[in-house]
C-alpha positions as CSV (number, residue, x, y, z in Angstrom):
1,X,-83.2,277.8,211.0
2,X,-85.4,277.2,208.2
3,X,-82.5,277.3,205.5
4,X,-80.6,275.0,207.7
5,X,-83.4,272.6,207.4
6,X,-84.2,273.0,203.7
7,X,-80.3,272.1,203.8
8,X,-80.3,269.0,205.1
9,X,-78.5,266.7,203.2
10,X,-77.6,269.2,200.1
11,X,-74.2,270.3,199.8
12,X,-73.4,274.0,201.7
13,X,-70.3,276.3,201.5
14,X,-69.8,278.2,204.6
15,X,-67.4,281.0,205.5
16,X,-65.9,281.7,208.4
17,X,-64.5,284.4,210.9
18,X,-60.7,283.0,209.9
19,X,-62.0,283.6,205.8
20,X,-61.4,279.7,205.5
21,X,-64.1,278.6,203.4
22,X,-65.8,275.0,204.1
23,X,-68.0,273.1,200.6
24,X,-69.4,269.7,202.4
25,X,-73.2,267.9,202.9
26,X,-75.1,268.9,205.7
27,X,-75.9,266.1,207.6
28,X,-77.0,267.5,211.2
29,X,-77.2,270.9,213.2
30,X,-78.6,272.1,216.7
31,X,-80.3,275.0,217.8
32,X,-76.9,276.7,217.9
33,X,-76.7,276.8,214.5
34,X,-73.5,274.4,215.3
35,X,-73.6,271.9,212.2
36,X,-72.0,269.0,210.9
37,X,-70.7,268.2,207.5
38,X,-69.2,265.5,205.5
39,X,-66.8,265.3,202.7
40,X,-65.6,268.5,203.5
41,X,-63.4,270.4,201.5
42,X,-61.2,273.4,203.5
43,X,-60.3,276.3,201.1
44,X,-58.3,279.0,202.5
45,X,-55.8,281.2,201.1
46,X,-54.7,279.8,198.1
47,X,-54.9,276.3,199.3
48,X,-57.5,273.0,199.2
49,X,-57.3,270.0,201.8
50,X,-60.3,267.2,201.9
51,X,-60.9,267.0,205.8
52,X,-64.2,264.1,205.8
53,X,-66.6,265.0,208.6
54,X,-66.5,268.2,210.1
55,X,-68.1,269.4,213.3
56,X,-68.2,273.9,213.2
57,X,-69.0,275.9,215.9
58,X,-72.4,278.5,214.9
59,X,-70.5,281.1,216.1
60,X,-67.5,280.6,213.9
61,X,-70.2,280.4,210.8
62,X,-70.5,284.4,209.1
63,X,-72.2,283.1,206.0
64,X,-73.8,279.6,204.6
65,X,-75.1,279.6,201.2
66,X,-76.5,276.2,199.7
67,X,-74.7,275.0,196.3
């Protein structure tokens, strides 16, 4: 929970269970470790789509690494 708080507000890439890949700012999370990002960028397989604000399940989440 720490790193998610030193995160606030700093661009994160997360990966998760489907190896879809997430780069966006942290702007919120709960004590879930559900968070929410903005100007998010999907990349997954081969593949880039800008998807704005993003809400992602904790559980979905296997790694987040700040950038």
């Amino acid at each position: 929970m720490k790193m998610l708080e030193e995160s606030l507000n700093k661009k994160v890439s997360l990966l998760l269970k489907d190896n879809r890949a997430f780069v966006g700012v942290l702007v919120g999370y709960d004590e879930y470790m559900n968070m929410v990002l903005d100007d998010v960028q999907e990349n997954a397989e081969n593949t880039e789509k800008k998807l704005g604000t993003v809400v992602v399940r904790g559980s979905n989440v296997v790694r987040i690494v700040q950038i």
